[in-house]
C-alpha positions as a Markdown table, in Angstrom:
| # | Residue | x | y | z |
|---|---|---|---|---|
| 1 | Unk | 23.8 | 62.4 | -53.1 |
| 2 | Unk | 23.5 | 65.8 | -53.1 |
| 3 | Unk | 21.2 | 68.3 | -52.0 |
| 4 | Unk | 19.7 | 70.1 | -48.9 |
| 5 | Unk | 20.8 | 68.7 | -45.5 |
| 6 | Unk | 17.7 | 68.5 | -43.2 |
| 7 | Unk | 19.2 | 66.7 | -40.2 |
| 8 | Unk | 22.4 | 69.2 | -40.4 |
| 9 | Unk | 19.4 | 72.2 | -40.2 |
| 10 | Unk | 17.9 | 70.5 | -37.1 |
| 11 | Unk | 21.1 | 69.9 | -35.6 |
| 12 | Unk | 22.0 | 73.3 | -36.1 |
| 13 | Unk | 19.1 | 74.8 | -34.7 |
| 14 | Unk | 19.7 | 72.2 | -31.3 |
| 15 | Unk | 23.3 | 73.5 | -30.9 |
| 16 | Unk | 21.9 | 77.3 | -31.0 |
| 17 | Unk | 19.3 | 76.1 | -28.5 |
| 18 | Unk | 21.4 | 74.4 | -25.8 |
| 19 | Unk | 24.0 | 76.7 | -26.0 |
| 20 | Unk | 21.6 | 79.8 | -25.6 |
| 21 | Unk | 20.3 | 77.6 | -22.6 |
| 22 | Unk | 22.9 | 76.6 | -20.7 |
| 23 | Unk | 22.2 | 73.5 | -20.0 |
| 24 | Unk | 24.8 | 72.0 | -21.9 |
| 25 | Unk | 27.2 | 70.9 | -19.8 |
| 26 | Unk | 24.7 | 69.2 | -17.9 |
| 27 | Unk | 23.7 | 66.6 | -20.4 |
| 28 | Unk | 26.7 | 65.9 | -21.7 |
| 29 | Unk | 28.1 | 64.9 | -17.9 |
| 30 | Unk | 25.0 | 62.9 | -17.9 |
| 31 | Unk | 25.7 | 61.3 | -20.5 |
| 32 | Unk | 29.5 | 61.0 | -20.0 |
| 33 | Unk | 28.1 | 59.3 | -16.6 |
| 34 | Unk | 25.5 | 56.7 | -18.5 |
| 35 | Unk | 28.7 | 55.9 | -21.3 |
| 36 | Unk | 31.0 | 55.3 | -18.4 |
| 37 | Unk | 28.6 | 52.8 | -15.9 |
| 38 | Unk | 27.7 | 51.1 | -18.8 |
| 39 | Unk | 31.1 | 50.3 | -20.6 |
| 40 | Unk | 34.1 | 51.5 | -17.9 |
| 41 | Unk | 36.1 | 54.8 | -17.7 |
| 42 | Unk | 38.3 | 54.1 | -20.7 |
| 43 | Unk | 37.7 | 55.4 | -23.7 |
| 44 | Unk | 39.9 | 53.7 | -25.4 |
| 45 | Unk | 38.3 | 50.7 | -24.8 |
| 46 | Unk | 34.6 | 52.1 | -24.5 |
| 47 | Unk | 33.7 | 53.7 | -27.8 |
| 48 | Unk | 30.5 | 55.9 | -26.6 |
| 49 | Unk | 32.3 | 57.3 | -23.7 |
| 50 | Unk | 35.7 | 58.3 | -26.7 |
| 51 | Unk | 32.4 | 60.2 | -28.4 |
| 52 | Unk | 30.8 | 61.9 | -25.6 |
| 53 | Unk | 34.0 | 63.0 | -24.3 |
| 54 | Unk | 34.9 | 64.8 | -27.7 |
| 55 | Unk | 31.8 | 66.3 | -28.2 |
| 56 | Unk | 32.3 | 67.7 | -24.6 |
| 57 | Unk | 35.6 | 68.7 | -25.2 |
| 58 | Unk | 34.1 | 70.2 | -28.7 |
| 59 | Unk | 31.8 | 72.4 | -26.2 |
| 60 | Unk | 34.6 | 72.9 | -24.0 |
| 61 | Unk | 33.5 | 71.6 | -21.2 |
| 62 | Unk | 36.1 | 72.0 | -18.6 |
| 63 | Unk | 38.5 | 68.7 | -17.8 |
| 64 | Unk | 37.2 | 68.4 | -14.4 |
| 65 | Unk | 33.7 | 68.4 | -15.4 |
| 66 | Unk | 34.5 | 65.4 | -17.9 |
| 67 | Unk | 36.4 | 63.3 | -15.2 |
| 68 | Unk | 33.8 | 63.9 | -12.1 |
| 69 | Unk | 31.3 | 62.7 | -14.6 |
| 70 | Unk | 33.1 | 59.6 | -15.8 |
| 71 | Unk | 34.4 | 59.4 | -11.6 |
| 72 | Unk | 30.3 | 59.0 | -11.0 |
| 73 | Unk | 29.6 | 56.3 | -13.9 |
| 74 | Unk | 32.1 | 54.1 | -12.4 |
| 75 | Unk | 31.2 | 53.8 | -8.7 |
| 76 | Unk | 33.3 | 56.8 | -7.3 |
| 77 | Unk | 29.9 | 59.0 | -6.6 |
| 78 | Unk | 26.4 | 58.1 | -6.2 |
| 79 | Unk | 24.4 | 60.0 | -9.2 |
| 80 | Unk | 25.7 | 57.9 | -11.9 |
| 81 | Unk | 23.7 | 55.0 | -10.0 |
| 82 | Unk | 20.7 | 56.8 | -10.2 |
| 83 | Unk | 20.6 | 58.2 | -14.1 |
| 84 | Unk | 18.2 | 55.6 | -16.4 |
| 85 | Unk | 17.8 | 55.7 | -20.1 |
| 86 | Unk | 14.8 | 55.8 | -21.6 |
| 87 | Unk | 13.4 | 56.5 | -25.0 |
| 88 | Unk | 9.5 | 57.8 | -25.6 |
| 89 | Unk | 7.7 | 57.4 | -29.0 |
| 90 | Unk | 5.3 | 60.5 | -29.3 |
| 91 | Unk | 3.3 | 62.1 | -31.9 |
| 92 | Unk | 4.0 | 66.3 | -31.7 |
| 93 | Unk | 1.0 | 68.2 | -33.3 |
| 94 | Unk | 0.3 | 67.7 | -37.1 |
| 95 | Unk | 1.0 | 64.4 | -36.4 |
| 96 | Unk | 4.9 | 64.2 | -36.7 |
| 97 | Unk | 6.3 | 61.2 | -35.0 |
| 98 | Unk | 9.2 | 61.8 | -32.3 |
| 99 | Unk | 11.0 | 59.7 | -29.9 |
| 100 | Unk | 12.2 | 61.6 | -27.0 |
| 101 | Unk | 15.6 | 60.7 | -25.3 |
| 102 | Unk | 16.0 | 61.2 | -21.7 |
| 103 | Unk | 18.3 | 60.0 | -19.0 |
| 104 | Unk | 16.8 | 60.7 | -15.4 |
| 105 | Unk | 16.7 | 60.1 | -11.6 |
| 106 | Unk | 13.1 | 59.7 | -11.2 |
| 107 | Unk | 11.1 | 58.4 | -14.5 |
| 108 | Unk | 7.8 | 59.5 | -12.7 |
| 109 | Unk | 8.6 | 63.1 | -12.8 |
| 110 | Unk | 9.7 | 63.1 | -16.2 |
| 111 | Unk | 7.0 | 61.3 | -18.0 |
| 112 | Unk | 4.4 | 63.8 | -16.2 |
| 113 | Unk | 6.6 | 66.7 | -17.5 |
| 114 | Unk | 6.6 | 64.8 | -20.8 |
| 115 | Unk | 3.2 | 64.1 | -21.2 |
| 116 | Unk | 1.8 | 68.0 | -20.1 |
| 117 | Unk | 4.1 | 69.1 | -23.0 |
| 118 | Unk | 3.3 | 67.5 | -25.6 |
| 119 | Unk | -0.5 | 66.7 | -24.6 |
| 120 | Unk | -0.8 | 70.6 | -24.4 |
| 121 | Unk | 0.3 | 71.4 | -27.6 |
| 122 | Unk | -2.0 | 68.8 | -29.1 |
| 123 | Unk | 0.3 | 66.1 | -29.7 |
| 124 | Unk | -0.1 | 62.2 | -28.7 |
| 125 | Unk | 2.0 | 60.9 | -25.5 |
| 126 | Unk | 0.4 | 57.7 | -25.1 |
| 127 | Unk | 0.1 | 55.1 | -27.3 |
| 128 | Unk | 2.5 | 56.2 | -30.3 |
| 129 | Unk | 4.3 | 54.0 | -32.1 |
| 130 | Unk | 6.5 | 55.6 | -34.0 |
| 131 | Unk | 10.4 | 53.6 | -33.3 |
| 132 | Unk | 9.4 | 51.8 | -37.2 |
| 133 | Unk | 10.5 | 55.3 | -38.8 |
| 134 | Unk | 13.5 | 55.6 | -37.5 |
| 135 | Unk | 17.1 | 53.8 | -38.0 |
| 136 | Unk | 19.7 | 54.0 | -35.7 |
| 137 | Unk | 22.7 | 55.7 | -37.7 |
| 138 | Unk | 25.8 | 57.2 | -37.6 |
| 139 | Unk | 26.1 | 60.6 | -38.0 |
| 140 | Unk | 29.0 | 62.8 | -39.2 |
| 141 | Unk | 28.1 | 66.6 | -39.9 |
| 142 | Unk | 31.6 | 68.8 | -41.4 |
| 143 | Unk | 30.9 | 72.5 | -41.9 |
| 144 | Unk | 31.9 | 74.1 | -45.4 |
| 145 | Unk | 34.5 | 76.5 | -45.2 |
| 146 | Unk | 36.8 | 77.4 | -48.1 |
| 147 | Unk | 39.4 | 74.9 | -46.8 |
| 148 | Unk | 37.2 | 72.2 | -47.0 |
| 149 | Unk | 36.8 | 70.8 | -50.7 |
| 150 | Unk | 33.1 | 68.9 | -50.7 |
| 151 | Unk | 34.8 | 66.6 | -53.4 |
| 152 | Unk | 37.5 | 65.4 | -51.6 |
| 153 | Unk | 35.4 | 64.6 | -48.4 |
| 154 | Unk | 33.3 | 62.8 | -50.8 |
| 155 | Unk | 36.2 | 60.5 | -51.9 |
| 156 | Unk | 37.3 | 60.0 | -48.1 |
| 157 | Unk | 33.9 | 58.7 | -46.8 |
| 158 | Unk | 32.9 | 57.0 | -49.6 |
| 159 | Unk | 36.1 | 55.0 | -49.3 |
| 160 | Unk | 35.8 | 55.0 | -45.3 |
| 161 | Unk | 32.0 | 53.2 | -45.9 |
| 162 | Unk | 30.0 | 55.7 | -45.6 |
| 163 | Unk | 26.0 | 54.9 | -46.7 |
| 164 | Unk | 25.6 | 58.4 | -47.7 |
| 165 | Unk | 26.9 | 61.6 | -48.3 |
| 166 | Unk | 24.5 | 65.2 | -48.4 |
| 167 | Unk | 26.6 | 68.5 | -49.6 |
| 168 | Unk | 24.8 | 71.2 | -48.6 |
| 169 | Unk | 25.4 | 74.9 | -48.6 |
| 170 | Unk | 26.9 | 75.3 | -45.1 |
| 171 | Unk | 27.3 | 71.5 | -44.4 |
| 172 | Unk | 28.1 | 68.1 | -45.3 |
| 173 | Unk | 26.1 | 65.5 | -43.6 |
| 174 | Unk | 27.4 | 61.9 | -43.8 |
| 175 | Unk | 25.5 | 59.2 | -43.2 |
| 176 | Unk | 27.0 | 55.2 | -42.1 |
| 177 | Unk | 25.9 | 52.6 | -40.5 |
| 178 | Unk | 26.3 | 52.0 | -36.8 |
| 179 | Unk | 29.2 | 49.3 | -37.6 |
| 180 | Unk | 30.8 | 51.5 | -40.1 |
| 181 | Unk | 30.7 | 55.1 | -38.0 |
| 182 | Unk | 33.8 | 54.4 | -36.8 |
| 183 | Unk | 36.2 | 53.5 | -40.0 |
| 184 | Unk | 34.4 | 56.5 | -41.5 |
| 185 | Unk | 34.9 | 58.9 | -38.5 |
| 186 | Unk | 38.3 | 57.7 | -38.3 |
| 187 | Unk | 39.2 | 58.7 | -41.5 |
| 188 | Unk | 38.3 | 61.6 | -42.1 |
| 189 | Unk | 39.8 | 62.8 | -38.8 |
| 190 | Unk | 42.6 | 61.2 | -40.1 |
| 191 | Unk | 42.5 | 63.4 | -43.3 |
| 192 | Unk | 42.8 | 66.2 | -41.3 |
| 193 | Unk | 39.1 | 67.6 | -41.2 |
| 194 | Unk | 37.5 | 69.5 | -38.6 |
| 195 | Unk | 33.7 | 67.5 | -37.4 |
| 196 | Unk | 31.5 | 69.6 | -36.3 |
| 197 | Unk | 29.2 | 66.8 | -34.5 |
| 198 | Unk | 29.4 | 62.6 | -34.8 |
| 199 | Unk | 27.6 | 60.6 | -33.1 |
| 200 | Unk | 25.2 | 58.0 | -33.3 |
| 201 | Unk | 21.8 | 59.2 | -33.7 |
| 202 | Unk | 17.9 | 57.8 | -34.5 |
| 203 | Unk | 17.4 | 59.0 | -38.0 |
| 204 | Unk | 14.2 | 59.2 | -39.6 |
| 205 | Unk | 13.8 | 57.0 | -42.7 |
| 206 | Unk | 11.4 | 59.6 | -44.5 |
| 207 | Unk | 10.2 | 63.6 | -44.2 |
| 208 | Unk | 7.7 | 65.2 | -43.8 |
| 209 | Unk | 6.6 | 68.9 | -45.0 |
| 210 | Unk | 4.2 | 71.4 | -43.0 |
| 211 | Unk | 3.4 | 75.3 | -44.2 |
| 212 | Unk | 5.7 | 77.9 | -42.3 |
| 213 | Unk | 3.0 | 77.9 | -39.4 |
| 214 | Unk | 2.8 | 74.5 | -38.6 |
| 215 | Unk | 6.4 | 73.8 | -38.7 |
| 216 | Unk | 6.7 | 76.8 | -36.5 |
| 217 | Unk | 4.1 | 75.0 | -33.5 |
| 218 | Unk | 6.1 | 71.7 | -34.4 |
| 219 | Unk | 9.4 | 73.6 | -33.1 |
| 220 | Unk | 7.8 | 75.3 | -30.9 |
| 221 | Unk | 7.2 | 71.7 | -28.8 |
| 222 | Unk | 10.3 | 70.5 | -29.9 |
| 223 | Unk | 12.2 | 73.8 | -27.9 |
| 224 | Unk | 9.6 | 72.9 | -25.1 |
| 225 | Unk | 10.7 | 69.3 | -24.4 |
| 226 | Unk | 14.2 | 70.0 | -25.0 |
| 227 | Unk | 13.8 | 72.6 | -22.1 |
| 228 | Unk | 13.5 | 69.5 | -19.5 |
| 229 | Unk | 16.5 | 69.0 | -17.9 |
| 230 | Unk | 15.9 | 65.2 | -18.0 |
| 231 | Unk | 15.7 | 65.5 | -22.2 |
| 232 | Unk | 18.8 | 64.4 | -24.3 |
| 233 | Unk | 17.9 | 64.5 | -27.6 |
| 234 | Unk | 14.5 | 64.7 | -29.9 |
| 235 | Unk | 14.4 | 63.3 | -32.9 |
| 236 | Unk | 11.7 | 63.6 | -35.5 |
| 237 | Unk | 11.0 | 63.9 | -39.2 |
| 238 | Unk | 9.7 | 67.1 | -39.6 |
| 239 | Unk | 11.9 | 69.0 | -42.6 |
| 240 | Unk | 12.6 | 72.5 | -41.1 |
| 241 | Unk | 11.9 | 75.3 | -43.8 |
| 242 | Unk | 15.0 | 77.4 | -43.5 |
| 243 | Unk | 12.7 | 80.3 | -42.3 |
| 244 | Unk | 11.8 | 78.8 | -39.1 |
| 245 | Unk | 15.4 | 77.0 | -38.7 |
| 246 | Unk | 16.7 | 80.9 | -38.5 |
């Protein structure tokens, strides 16, 4: 279980993205809003909204932010009322299958922006199904550093449940199952270490490889959608060579 760690690289490359964007306050109120409509304000009781709210906090986004957002997910403003969640199954060019996130107030507007992306870069909007390659998963991503010992992390997750366990140059990924994400989150906070993301996520079941170029056009949609105010996430299985990641 050891090895390179693609999702970590594509994470990676997201977190650059967003940050270099700005728009990530934005989504994560969104989905602060979304976590709290659908399960209530407290986190203690509403696992989703405890994980958005420390992967805000994470970002530092400021306090207010977090507690208009979770304010408008439970009836105290009118925006969390309109947000909708919706996933999209797409094919990106070269044929790698996607399935695009989105929470938005008008699902017209973002299917046409959608659609003009990735139809323009000669991918497939309509008619993809692509859901089949992909398992919802939990997610735990820890960043080497020379106080972190990859053994002992092994030993903690292992023994917290986890399904699997990628050490990687720069990161360990660990993989669970949805039912065991938090046992194994849990205890490796627990332990001490610092996680650099965890959350729930659509992971892809297989890879696939494209030459420098092609991965590059792949990306280059991938940067595209995630543009779009109204896009979360975007998951696919493309394995990023480490050139293009940079």
């Amino acid at each position: 279980m050891s090895g390179h760690s693609k999702w970590a690289t594509i994470k990676r490359a997201k977190g650059a993205n967003d940050a270099k964007r700005g728009a990530m306050f934005t989504r994560l109120g969104r989905e602060i809003t979304i976590a709290a409509k659908e399960g209530g304000g407290n986190p203690d009781s509403n696992f989703r909204l405890r994980l958005v709210i420390d992967k805000a906090r994470a970002a530092n986004m400021p306090k207010d932010n977090i507690e208009r957002a979770i304010a408008r997910g439970t009836g105290q403003g009118g925006e969390g009322e309109a947000l909708e969640e919706a996933t999209y199954e797409v094919y990106l060019p070269h044929k790698v299958p996607a399935l695009i996130n989105v929470l938005t107030d008008n699902k017209n507007r973002t299917v046409a922006e959608l659609r003009k992306t990735v139809s323009r870069a000669g991918g497939q909007f309509e008619g993809a199904a692509v859901a089949w390659q992909f398992n919802r998963q939990g997610v735990i991503v820890i960043e080497r550093t020379d106080k972190v010992n990859p053994d002992a992390v092994f030993e903690v997750a292992l023994e917290g449940g986890a399904d699997d366990i990628v050490i990687g140059d720069e990161a360990i990924e660990i993989t669970t199952s949805v039912e065991g994400f938090r046992d194994v989150r849990d205890a490796l906070a627990k332990k001490g270490y610092e996680l650099a993301s965890a959350e729930l996520a659509m992971v892809p079941s297989s890879y696939v490889e494209l030459d420098k170029d092609k991965s590059e056009q792949v990306i280059g949609v991938v940067d595209a959608l995630e543009e779009i105010d109204d896009v979360q996430n975007v998951y696919h299985n493309l394995q990023v060579p480490d050139e293009v990641a940079a």
